[in-house]
C-alpha positions as a Markdown table, in Angstrom:
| # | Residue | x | y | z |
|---|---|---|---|---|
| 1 | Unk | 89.0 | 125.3 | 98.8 |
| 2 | Unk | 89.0 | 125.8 | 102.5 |
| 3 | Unk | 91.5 | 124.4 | 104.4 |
| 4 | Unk | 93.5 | 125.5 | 107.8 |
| 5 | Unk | 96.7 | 127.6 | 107.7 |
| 6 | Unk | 98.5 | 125.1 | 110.3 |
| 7 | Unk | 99.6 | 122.0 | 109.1 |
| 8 | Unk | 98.1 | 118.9 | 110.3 |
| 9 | Unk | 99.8 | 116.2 | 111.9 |
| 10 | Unk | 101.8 | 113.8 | 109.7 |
| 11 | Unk | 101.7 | 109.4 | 110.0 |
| 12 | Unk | 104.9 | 110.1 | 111.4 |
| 13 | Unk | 103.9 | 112.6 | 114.3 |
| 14 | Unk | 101.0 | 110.0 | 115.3 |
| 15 | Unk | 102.4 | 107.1 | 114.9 |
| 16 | Unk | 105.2 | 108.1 | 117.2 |
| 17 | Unk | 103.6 | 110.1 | 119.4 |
| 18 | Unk | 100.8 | 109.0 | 119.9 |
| 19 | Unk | 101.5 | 105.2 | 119.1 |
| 20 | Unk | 104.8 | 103.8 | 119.6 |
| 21 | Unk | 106.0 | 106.0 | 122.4 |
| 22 | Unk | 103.2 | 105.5 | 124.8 |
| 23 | Unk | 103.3 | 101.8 | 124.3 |
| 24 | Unk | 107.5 | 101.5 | 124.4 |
| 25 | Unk | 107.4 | 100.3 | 121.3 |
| 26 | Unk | 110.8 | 100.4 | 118.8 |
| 27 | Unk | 111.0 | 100.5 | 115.5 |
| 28 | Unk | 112.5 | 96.9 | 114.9 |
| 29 | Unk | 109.1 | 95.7 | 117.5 |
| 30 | Unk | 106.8 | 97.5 | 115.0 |
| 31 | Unk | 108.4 | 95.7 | 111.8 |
| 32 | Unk | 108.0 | 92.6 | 113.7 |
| 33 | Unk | 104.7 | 93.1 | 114.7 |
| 34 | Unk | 103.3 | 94.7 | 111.4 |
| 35 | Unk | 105.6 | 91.9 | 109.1 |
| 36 | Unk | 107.2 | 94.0 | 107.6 |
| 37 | Unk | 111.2 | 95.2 | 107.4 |
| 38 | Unk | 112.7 | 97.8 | 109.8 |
| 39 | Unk | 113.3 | 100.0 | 106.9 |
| 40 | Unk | 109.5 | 100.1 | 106.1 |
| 41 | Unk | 109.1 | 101.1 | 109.8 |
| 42 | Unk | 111.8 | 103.8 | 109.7 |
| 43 | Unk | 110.5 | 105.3 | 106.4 |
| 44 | Unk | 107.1 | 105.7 | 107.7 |
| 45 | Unk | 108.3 | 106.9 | 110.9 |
| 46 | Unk | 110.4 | 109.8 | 109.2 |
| 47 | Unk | 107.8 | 111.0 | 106.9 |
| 48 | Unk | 109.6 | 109.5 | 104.0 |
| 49 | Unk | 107.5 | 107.0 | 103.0 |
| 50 | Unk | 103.4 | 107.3 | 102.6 |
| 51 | Unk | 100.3 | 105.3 | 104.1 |
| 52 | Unk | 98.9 | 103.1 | 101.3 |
| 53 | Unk | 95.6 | 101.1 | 101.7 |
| 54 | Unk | 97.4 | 97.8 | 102.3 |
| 55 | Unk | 99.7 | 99.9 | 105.0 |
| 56 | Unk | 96.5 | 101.4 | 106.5 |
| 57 | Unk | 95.1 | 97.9 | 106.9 |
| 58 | Unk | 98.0 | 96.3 | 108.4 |
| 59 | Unk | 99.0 | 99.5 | 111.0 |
| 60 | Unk | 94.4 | 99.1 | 111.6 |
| 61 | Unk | 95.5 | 95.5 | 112.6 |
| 62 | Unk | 98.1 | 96.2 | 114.4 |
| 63 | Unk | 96.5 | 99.0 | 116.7 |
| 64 | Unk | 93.5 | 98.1 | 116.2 |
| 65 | Unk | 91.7 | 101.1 | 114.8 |
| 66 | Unk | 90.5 | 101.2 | 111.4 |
| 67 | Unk | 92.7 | 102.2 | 108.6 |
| 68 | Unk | 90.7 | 105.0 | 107.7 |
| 69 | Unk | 92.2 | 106.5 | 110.5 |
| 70 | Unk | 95.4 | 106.1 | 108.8 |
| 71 | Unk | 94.2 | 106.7 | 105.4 |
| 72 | Unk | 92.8 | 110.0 | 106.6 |
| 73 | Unk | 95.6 | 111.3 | 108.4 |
| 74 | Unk | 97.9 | 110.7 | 105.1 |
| 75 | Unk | 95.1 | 112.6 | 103.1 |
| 76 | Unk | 94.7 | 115.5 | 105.4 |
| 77 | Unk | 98.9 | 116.0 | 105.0 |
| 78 | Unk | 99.0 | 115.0 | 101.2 |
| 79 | Unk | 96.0 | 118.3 | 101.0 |
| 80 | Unk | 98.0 | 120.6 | 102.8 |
| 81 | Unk | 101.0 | 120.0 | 101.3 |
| 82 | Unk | 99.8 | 120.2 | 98.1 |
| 83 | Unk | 97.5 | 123.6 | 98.8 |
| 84 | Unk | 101.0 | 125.1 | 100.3 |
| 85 | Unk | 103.3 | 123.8 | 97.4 |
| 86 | Unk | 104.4 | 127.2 | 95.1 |
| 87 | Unk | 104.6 | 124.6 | 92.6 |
| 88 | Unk | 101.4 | 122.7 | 92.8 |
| 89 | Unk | 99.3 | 125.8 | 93.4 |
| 90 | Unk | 100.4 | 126.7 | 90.0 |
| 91 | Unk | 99.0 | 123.9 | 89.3 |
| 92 | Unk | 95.9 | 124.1 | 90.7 |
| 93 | Unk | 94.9 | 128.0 | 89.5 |
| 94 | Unk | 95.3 | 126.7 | 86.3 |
| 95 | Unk | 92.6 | 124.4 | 86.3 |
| 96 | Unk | 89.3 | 126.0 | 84.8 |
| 97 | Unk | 85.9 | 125.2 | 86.2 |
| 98 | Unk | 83.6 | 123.4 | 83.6 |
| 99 | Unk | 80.4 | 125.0 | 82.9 |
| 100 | Unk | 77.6 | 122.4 | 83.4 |
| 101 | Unk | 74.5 | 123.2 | 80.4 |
| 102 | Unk | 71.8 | 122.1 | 81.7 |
């Protein structure tokens, strides 16, 4: 598996960056716009909380991009972190390929 040695961007670093600071938005104008609480907001703005597909529609909505934008920039993090995880590349190397008889 291929994947790059710098980690990619998290929802957190584009939805502030690249998001809510160019357009002056707060956290508590997000939760109001996206219907959600503040705490929602603040989770997903300090990478403690992750992108689901109803979160990926509703943040799609709000922008309005598509939420596989969203749901891609969660899944390119949720790779790297688990290729870079001591843990979970035990995990991994301990998987055995399956022969395929043809």
């Amino acid at each position: 598996m291929l994947m790059t040695k710098r980690k990619p961007a998290t929802v957190a670093e584009i939805l502030v960056e690249e998001f809510m600071e160019p357009m002056g938005l707060t956290q508590a104008a997000l939760a109001e716009a996206m219907g959600v609480q503040r705490k929602h907001v603040n989770e997903l703005c300090n990478d403690r909380r992750n992108v689901t597909a109803a979160t990926a529609l509703i943040l799609a909505r709000v922008f309005g991009n598509s939420p596989d934008f969203w749901l891609n920039v969660q899944r390119r993090s949720d790779l790297w972190e688990a290729m870079h995880s001591p843990r979970e590349r035990e995990r991994i190397e301990r998987a055995k390929p399956l022969k395929v008889v043809a």
